[in-house]
C-alpha positions as CSV (number, residue, x, y, z in Angstrom):
1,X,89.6,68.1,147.1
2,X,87.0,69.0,149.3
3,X,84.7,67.1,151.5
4,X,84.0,69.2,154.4
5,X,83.9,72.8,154.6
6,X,83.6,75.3,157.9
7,X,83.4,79.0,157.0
8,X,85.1,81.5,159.3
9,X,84.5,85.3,158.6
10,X,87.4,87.5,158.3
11,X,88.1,90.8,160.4
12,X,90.8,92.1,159.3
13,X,93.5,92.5,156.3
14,X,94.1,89.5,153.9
15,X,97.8,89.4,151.7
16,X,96.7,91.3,148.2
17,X,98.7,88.4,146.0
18,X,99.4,84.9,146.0
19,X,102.8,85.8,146.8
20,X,102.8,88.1,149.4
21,X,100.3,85.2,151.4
22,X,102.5,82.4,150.1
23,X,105.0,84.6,152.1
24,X,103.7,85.1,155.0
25,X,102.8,81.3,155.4
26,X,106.5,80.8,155.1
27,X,106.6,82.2,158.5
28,X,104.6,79.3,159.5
29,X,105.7,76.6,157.2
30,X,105.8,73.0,157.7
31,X,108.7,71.2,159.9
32,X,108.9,67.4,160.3
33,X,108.8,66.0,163.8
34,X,111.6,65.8,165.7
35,X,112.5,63.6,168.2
36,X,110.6,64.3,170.8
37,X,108.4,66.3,169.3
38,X,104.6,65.1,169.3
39,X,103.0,67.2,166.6
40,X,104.3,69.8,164.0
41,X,102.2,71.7,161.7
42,X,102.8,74.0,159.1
43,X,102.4,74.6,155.3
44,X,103.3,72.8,152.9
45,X,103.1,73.9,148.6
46,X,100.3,73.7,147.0
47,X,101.3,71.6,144.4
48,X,105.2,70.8,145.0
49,X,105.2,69.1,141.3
50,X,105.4,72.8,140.0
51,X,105.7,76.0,142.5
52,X,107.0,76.4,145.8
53,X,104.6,78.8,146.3
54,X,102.3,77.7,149.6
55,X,98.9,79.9,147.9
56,X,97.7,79.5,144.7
57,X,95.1,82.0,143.6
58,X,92.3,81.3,141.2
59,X,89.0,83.4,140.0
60,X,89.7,85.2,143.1
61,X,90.0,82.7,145.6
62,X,93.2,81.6,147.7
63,X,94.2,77.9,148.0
64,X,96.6,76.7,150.9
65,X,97.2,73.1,152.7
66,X,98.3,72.7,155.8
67,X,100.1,69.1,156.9
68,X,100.4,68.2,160.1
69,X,102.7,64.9,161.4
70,X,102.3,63.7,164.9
71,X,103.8,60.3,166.9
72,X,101.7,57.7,167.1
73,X,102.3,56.4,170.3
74,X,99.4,54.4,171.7
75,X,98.3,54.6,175.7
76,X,98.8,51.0,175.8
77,X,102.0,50.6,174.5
78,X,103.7,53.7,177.6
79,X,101.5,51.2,179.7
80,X,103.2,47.8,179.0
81,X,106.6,49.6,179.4
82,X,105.7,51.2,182.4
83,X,104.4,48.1,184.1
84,X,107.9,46.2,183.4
85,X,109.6,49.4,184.7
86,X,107.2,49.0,188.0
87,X,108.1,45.4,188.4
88,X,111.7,46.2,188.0
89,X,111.4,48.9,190.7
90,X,109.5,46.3,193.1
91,X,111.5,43.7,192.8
92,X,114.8,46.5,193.4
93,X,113.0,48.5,196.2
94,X,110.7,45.5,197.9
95,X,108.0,47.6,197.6
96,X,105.5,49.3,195.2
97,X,106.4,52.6,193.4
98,X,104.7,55.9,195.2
99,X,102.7,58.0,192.9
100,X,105.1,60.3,192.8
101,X,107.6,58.1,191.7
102,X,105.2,55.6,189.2
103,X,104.6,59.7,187.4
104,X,108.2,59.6,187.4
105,X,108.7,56.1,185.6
106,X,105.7,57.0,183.0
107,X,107.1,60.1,182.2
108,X,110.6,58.1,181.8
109,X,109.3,55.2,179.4
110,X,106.8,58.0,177.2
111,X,110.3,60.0,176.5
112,X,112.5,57.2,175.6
113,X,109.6,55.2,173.4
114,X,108.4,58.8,171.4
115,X,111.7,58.7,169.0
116,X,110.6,55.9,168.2
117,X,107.3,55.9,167.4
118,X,105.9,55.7,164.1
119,X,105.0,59.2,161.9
120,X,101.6,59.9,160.4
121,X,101.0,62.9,158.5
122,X,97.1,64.6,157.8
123,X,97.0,67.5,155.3
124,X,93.9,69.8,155.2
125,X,93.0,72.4,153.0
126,X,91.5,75.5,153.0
127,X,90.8,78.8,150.6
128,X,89.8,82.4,151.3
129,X,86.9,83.8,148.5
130,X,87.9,87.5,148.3
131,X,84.4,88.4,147.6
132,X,82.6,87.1,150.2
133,X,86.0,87.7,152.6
134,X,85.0,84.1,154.3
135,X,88.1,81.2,155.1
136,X,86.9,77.7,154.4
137,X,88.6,74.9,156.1
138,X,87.8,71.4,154.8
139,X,87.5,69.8,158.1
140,X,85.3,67.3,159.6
141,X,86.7,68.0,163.6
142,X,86.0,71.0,164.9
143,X,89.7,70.3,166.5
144,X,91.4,70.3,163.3
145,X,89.7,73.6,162.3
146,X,91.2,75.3,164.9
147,X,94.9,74.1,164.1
148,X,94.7,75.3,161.1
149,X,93.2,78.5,162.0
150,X,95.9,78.8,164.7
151,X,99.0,78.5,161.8
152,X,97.0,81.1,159.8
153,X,96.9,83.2,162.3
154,X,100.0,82.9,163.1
155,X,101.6,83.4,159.6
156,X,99.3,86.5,159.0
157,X,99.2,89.1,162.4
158,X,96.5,91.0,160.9
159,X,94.2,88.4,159.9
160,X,91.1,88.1,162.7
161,X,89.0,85.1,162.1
162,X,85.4,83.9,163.6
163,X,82.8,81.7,163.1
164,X,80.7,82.8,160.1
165,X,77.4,84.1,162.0
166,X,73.7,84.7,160.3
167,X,70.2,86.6,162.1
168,X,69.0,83.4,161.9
169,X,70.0,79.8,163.0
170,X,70.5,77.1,160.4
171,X,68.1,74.7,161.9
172,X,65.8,76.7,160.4
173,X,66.6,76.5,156.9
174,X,67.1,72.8,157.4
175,X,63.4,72.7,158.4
176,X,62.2,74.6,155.5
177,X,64.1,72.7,153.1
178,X,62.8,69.4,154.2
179,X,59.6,70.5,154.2
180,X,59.8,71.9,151.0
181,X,59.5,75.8,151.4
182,X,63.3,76.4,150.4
183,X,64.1,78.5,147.5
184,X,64.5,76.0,144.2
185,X,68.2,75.8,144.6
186,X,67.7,73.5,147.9
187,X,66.5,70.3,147.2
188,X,66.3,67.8,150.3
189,X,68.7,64.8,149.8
190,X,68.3,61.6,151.1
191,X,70.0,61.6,154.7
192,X,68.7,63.3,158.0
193,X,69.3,63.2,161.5
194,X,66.7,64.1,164.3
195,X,67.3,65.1,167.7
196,X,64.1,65.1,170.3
197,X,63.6,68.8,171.6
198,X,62.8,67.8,174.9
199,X,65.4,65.0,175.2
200,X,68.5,65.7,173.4
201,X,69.9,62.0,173.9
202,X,67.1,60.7,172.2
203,X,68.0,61.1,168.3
204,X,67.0,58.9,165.3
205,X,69.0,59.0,162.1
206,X,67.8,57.9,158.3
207,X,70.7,57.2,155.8
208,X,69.3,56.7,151.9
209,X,65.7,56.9,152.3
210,X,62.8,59.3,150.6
211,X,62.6,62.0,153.1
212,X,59.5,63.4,151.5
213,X,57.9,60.2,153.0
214,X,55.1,61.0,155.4
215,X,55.7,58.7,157.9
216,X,59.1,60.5,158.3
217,X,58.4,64.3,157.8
218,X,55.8,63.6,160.8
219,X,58.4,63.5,163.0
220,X,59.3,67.3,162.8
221,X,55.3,67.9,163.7
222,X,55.7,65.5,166.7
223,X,58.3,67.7,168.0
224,X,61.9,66.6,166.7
225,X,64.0,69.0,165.1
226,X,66.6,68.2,162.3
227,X,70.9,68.5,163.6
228,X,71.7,67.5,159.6
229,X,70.3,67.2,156.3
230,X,71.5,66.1,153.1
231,X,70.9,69.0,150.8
232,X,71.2,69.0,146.6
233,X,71.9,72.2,146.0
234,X,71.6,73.7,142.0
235,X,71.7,70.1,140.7
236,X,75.5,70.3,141.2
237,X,76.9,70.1,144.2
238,X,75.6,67.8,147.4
239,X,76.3,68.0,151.0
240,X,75.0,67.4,154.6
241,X,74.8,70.6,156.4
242,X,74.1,70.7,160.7
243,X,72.2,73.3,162.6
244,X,75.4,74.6,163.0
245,X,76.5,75.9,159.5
246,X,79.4,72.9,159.0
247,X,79.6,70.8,155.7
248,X,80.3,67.3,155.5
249,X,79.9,64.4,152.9
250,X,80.4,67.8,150.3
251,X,80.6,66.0,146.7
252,X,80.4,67.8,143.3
253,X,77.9,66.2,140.5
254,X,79.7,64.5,138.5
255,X,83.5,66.2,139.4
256,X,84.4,62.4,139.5
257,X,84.0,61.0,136.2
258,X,87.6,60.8,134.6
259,X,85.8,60.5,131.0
260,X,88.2,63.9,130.4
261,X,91.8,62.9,129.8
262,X,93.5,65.6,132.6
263,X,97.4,65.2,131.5
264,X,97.8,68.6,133.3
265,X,97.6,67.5,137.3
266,X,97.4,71.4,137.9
267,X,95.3,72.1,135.5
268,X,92.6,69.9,136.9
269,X,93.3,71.0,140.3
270,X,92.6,74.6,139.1
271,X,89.8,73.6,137.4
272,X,88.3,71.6,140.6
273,X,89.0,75.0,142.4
274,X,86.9,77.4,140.2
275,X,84.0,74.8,140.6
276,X,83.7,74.2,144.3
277,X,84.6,77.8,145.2
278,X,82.2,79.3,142.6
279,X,79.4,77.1,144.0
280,X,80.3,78.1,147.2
281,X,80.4,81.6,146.4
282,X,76.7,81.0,144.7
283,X,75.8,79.0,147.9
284,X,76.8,82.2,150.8
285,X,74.7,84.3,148.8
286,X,71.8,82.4,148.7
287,X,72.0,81.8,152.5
288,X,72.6,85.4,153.1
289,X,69.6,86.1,151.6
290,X,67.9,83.6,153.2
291,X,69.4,84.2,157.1
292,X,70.6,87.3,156.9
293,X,74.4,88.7,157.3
């Protein structure tokens, strides 16, 4: 379900039940391309198999999805077109197209190729824990994070949303647990990346190796500072967290053995929910503790 996860505090007033959110999403829900129509986003149900209901809540957490569709219309295919249309103008005019005019014959082919251009749909999903009142948006893009918290915001007027903030930065908990001074819930993993301090195009990257290996942790004591680090966190759930707060590569230990016969597709997906949001309930706390809300 999850791979990535971006936490955004909340500052405001979330929907009290699955159906009045599910409701207010409607607002906002998800309409097919038209036309000429680049992008649409929206929401789309949970789980269409069984509910219409766009939020699902589950041991106090909210799910939602957003889809998007866009054209795929590729620079180089308005190019070719628009390079026939110039040789079609030269060989009518006797001369080259003006700038104005070449805009003109751009803007021309892109409107009468978009219709049609193939479709390609993404979906995302998010949750909102209302314990910790914090939105998580599984996305890897900072760029799709902000769609979707543009269609949330949107749907809800009174929902306020910002970057989840702590006293003190995460480079620094990165540090500590790749040294080894972390709490016993953060074990290092076995993926970093490095970034010089004094050069920060200068960066060296180790994917699958034993970062408690001198020859590597010497690095940080010569003056580079970790931008990720793969993390084990409780013995369940592993991840490679930046300086900046944002999850990627999120996997649950053992969530993918199929040894249990699920004939119930929402009864697995519920059950996948409890895990991951419960861990990440377990996980805000501890990095509260540790950097301070």
């Amino acid at each position: 379900m999850f791979r990535n996860v971006r936490f955004y505090a909340l500052d405001g007033e979330w929907p009290e039940s699955e159906e009045t959110l599910s409701g207010n999403l409607e607002k906002a829900a998800f309409e097919p391309c038209g036309p000429f129509t680049e992008r649409s986003s929206g929401w789309v149900p949970v789980d269409a198999d069984t509910s219409d209901l766009l939020a699902r809540r589950v041991n106090g957490a909210d799910l939602f999805r957003l889809r998007s569709q866009s054209r795929v219309l590729p620079h180089a295919v308005i190019n070719e077109e628009l390079e026939a249309r110039i040789g079609e103008y030269r060989e009518r005019m006797q001369e080259p197209p003006p700038p104005r005019e070449k805009r003109r014959l751009k803007a021309e082919a892109r409107d009468e190729l978009l219709p049609k251009a193939m479709l390609k749909s993404d979906r995302i999903w998010g949750y909102f824990d209302t314990k910790e009142k914090v939105v998580g948006i599984d996305a890897a893009q900072e760029s799709g994070a902000e769609r979707f918290l543009r269609r949330l915001q949107a749907a809800n007027e009174r929902v306020n949303l910002q970057p989840l903030q702590y006293k003190k930065p995460f480079d620094e908990l990165l540090t500590k647990v790749f040294l080894g001074g972390a709490p016993g819930r953060f074990a290092v993993g076995r993926e970093c990346r490095m970034q010089d301090a004094a050069d920060s195009g200068s960066t060296v990257r180790w994917s699958n190796f034993d970062l408690s290996d001198r020859s590597i942790r010497d690095h940080v004591a010569h003056g580079m500072r970790l931008t990720h680090l793969e993390i084990v966190y409780d013995n369940i759930m592993r991840f490679v967290m930046s300086d900046t707060g944002v999850i990627t590569k999120l996997r649950f230990l053992g969530m993918d053995d199929d040894s249990e016969d699920h004939t119930d597709p929402l009864a697995r997906l519920d059950a996948e929910f409890v895990v991951i949001t419960g861990t990440l309930r377990n996980l805000l706390g501890d990095l509260g503790k540790l950097l301070g809300r």
